[in-house]
N, C-alpha and C positions, 0 to 999 in steps of 0.2 A: 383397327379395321382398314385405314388408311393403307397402311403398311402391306397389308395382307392385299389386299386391290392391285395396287403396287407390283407385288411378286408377283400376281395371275396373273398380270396383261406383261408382266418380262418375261415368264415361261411361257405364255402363248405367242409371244414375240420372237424368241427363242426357236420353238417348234415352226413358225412358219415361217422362218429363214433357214433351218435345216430342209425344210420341204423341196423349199425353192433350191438348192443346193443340191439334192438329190436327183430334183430331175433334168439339173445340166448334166448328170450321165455321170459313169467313174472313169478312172483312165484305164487305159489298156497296162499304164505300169503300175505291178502291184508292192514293189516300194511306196510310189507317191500317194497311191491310196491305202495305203498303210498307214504311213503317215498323216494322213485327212482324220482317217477313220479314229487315229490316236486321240487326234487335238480336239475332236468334235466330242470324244469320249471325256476327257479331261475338263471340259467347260462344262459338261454336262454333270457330272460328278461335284463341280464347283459348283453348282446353280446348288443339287441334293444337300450339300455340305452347310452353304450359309457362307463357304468362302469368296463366292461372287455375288455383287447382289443383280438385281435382273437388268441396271443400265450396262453394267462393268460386261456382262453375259451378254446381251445387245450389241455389245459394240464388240465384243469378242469374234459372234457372230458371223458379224457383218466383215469383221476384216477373215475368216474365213470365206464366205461369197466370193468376195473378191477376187482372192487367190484361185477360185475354181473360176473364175469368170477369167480372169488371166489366160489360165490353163485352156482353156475352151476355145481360147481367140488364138494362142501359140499353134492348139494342133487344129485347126480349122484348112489347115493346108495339107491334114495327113499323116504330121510326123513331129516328130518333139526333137529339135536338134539338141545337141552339149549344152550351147549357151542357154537355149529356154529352161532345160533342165537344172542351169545351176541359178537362172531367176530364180526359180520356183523352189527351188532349196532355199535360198537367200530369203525369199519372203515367210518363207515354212521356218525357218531361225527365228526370224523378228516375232513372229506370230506364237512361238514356243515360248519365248521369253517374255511376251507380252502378258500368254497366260501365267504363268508363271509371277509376275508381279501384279497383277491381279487377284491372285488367291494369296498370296502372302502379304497383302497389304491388311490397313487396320480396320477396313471396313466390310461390316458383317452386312448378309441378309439376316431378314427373319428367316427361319425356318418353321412351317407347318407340320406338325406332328402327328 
């Protein structure tokens, strides 16, 4: 039962950092939010699977937010130059890999059936 308590407040934790994420707006490039739209699909997927559990998903999250809170403050002048552009790849790499060893790691969630 623990366990199961556990996943519901990381998938409602989950869900209300996607929310908040949502309504910092998308970008006008639809590369970058392509890319978002991937890696938030990809965690989400790991949460359904058992190959994240809800802290690993949490913190996954969370360093998505970031990235768009980034992004948020770079075009706050209007316009996204090269170099912001190649942060935001560079953080979108770490953030790929990070899922990435996250779901191939040894720790399982429960999954609800």
């Amino acid at each position: 039962m623990r366990r199961f308590t556990q996943a519901v407040l990381g998938i409602g934790a989950v869900a209300l950092l996607s929310a908040s994420a949502v309504y910092a707006g998308p970008t006008e490039d639809p590369g970058i939010q392509k890319r978002e739209q991937n890696q938030e699909k990809r965690i989400d997927q790991g949460v359904k699977s058992g190959e994240l559990t809800p802290g690993e998903a949490g913190r996954l999250e969370r360093e998505q937010a970031r990235i768009k809170q980034d992004e948020a403050r770079m075009k706050s002048d209007g316009k996204l130059t090269p170099k912001e552009r190649k942060k935001l790849e560079r953080e979108q790499n770490k953030a790929s890999k990070d899922i990435y060893k996250k779901k191939h790691n040894k720790k399982k969630a429960a999954v609800a059936q």
